[in-house]
N, C-alpha and C positions, 0 to 999 in steps of 0.2 A: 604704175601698173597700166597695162594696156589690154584691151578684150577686143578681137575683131571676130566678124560674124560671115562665114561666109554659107550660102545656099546651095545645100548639094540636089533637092529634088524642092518641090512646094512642101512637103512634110518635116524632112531631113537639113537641119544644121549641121555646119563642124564650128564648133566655137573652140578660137585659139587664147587664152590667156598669158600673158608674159610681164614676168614680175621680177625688179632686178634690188640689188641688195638694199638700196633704201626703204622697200617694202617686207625686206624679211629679217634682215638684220636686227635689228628692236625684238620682233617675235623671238628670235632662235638663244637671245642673249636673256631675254625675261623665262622665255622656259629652263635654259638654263641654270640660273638663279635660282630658279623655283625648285628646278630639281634636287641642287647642290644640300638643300634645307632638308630635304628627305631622305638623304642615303647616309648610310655610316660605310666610310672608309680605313681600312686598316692603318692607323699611325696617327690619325685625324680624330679629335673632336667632332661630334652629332654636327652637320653642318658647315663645320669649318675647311673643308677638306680646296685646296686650291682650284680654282676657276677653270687654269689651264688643265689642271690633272685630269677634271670632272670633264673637260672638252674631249681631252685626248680620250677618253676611257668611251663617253658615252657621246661624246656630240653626236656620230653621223646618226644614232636612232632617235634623236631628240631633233634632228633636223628632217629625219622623214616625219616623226609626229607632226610637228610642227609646218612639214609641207604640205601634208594633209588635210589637217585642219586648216589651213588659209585656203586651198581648195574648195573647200566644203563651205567654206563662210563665203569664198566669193559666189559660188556657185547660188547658195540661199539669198544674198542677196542682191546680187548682181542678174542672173543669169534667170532664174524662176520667176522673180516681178515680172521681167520682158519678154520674158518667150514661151510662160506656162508648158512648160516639158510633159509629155509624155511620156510613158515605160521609161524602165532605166536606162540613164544616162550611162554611156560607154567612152571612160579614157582610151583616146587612140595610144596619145603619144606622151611621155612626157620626158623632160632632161631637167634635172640642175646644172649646172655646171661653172665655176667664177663667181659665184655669187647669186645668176641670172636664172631662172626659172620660166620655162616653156610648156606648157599642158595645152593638148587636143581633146574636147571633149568631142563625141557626137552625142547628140540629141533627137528627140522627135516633138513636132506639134502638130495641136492640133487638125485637125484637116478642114478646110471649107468647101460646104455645100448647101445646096440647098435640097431642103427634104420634098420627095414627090409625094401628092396626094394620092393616097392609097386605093381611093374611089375610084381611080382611072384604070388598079391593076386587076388582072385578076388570073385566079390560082386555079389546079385543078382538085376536085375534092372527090377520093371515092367513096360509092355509095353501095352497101350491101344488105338485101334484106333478109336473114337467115332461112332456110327454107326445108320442111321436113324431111328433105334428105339428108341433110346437115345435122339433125336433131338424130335419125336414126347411126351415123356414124358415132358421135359421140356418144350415144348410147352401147355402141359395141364396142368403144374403145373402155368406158366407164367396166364395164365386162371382161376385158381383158385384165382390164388393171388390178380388179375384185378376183380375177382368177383363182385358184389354187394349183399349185405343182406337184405331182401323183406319178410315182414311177409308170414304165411304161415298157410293153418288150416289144411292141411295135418297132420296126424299123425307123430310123432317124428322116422326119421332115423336116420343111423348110419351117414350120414352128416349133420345133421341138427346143427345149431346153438340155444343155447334155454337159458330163462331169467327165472331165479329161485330167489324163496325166500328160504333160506336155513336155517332151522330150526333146533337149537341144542336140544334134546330131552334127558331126563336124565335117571335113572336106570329102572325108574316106566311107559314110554315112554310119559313123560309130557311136556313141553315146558320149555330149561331153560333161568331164565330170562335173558335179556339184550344179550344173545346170537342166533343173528339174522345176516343173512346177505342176505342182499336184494339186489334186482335189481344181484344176479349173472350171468353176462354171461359167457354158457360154449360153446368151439367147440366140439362136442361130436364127432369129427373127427379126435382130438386130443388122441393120446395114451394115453396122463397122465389124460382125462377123463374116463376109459373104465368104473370106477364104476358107474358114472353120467348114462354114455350109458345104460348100463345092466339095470339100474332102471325106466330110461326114456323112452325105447322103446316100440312105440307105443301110448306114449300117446298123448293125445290132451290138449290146451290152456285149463287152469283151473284146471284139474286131479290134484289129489296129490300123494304121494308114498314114500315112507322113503328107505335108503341108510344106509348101515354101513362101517365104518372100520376101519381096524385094528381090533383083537380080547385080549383075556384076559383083562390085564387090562388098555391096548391099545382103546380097544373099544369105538369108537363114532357112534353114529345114528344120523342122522337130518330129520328130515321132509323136502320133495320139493314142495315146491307148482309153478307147471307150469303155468310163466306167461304170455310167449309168444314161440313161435316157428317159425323159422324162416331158408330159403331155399337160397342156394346159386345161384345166377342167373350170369352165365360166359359171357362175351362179344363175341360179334359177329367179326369171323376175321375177320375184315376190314381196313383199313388205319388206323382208330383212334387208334385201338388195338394195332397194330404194331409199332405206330408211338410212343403212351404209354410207351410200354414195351420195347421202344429198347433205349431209354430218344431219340425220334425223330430222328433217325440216319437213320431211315429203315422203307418204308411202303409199303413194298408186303410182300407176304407170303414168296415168294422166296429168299428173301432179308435175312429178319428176320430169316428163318430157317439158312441162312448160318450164319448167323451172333451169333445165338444161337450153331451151332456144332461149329465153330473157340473157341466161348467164354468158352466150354465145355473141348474142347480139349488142350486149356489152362489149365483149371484148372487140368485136370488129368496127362498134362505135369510137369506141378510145384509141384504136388503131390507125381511123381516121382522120379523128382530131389530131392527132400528133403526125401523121404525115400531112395536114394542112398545114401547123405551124412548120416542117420541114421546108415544104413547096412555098410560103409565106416568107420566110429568112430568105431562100434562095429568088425569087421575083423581085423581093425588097430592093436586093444587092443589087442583082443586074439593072436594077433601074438607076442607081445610084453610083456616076463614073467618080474617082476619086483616089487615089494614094493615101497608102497608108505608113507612117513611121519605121524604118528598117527597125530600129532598136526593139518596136514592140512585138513585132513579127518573131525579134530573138528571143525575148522575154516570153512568149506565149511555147517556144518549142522549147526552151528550157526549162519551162515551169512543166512540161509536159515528160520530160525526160527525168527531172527531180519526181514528179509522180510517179513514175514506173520504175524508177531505183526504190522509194521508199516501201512498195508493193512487194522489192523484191531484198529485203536485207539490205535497206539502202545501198545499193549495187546494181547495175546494168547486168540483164546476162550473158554470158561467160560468149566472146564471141562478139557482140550486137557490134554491128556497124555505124556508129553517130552520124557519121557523116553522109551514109546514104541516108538514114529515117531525116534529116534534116530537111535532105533535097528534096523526099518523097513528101514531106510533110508541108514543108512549105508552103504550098497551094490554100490548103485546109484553115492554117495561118492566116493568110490574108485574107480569107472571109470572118476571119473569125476576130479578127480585128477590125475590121470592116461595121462589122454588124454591131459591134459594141458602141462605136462611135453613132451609128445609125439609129439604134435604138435608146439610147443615151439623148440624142436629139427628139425623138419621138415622145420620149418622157416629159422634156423641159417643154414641148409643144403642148400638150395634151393637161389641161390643167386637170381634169377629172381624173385623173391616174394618181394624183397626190395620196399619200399611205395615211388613213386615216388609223385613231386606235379600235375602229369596229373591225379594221380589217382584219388587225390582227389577230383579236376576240374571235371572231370568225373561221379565223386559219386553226390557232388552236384546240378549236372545239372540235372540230373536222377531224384534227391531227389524235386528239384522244376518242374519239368514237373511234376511229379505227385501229387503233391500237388498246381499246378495252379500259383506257386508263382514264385518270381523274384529270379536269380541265388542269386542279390543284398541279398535279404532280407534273404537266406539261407545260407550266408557268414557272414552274420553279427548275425545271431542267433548261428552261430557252435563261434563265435569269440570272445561271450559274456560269454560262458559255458565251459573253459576248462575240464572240465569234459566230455561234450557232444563230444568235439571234440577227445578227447584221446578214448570216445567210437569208435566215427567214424572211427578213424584209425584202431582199431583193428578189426571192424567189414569188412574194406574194405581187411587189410592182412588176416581174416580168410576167407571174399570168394576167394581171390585169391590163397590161398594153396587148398581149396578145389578143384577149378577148376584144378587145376594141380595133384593132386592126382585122378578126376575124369577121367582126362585125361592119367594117368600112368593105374592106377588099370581095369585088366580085370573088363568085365560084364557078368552075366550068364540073359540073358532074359526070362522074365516068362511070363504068361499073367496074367489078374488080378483076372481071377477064380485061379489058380495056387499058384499066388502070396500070395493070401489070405489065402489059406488053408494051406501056410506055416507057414504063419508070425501071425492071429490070436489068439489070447488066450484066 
């Protein structure tokens, strides 16, 4: 047997294996044998059935078993001592042929670098402080929401709510059959109504009026026939209102407003923090030049395509193009393999990152306060799913390098008009 090594990038091996009948001969005749003990042939005794016949019949699927498995064993122990592989390994090539056996593996390793101190970078972080105008929006959005719907013989505005029959009309503008939809209601306050609006406005309960769109040979029309129209009627700020909207926590206005700016300024908090760690991964990266393993760049678009088959009837939709989302995706890939190794280095650096059992104590109790339930019952769901729980851990060591990186790495503070005009696309 002979294994040569050649380097396609610093990341990328092609390992060639070639292995000629002295090293497979033995194997191909002992599986044989082994097989021969297990099959019943018509004419034959359990076992007895001729060597030859057993060759003829079943050899060549007894010699891919068998090519396989000497693959696989050289691979475990030949190839993974020396060159610790990353993502999987991908046969280029392979022949038998005389005896003689040829296999092309690619592989990926490791990458080298060295990690930069994070103290040196720094990120930008937006900063917003909620502000009573912000408080009075959500308060009339809170209003809108609480609304009620009450017929209406006012003509149709840009808020109105309205119940249509929607009638498909063909090239000649005639009614097509069986293409009806009744009883539609639209909120013509809704952006993804505006065509509804533009055709509706102003009319009244009974009018009719036709609508297109899309054009060429996109093009539909339908007939509206208005069958009701209908006005939003907002609740009175009162106790009831307050007591509603806040799930009974708060029933003055004074209350509810505060309680509405904290629950605001929340939200643009946590908003934050997670576009830090976005701007954090992406500073990291650019600091750090390096190649990364083709195979795993495939492994990560795959595993990503298997995702969205399994979302969909494990099936791609009907249509999708592999090979453009490939090319499209590929970029995203290489960070994204990038950053694994990055942060993967970050971990084995940083000894105070190590997963202690308070962590997890910790995590789970978090995890059932928020979910209403018994620490009991969320110890015994992580305990039933090794899977779950190996997520869990790596999800509690990734917040805790963040934190610690958030805590090394400068901040540049922006506001969120600022923020925005940087970071938009």
């Amino acid at each position: 047997m002979d294994i040569s090594v050649q380097d396609i990038t610093s990341v990328d091996k092609e390992i060639t294996i070639k292995a000629g009948d002295e090293d497979l001969s033995a194997k191909f005749d002992k599986a044989l044998r082994s097989y021969r003990k297990k099959i019943n042939m018509p004419g034959f005794r359990p076992g007895t059935a001729p060597l030859s016949i057993v060759r003829k019949r079943f050899g060549k699927e007894i010699e891919s078993e068998q090519i396989n498995a000497f693959i696989q064993e050289v691979f475990e122990k030949e190839i993974i001592p020396k060159h610790n592989p990353v993502g999987e390994p991908h046969v280029d090539k392979m022949n038998f042929e005389n005896g003689n056996l040829e296999v092309t593996i690619k592989i990926g390793v490791k990458p080298e670098f060295d990690l930069v101190d994070v103290s040196t970078l720094t990120v930008d972080k937006m900063v917003y402080d909620v502000s009573d105008e912000d408080v009075d929006k959500e308060v009339e959005y809170a209003r809108k929401r609480y609304s009620e719907l009450v017929d209406s013989d006012e003509p149709v505005s840009d808020e109105s709510v309205v119940v249509v029959d929607a009638i498909k009309l063909d090239d000649a503008g005639e009614p097509v059959p069986g293409d009806t939809d009744e009883n539609k209601e639209l909120d013509l306050a809704s952006d993804e109504n505006a065509e509804f609006k533009a055709a509706l406005s102003g009319k009244k309960t009974g009018d009719e009026t036709t609508v297109t769109f899309g054009d060429g040979d996109d093009k539909e029309t339908f007939k509206l026939v208005l069958k009701a129209v209908k006005k939003r009627v907002e609740p009175e700020m009162d106790e009831e209102f307050f007591k509603k909207a806040s799930n009974n926590r708060h029933s003055t206005l004074e209350e509810y407003r505060s309680y509405l700016k904290s629950s605001v300024q929340d939200y643009f908090d946590q908003a934050s923090n997670d576009m830090v760690r976005d701007r954090i991964v992406e500073t990291i990266i650019e600091a750090h030049g390096f190649e990364v393993p083709e195979v795993l760049i495939e492994q990560i678009l795959h595993n990503k395509l298997k995702g969205m088959a399994q979302k969909n009837n494990n099936q791609l939709p009907e249509g999708f193009d592999v090979k453009e989302y490939m090319e499209n995706s590929r970029p995203n890939a290489v960070l994204e393999a990038k950053w694994m190794f990055i942060a993967s280095a970050y971990l084995e650096k940083f000894e105070d990152l190590e997963l202690k059992p308070e962590d997890v104590d910790s995590f789970m109790q978090s995890e059932a306060a928020k979910y209403g339930l018994s620490v009991e019952m969320i110890k015994n769901y992580y305990a039933s799913s090794p899977e779950q729980l190996e997520n869990l851990r790596n999800t509690i060591k990734t917040d805790k390098l963040f934190k610690k990186l958030t805590d090394d790495i400068g901040t540049n503070e922006l506001n969120r008009d600022d923020y925005k005009a940087k970071y938009s696309k």
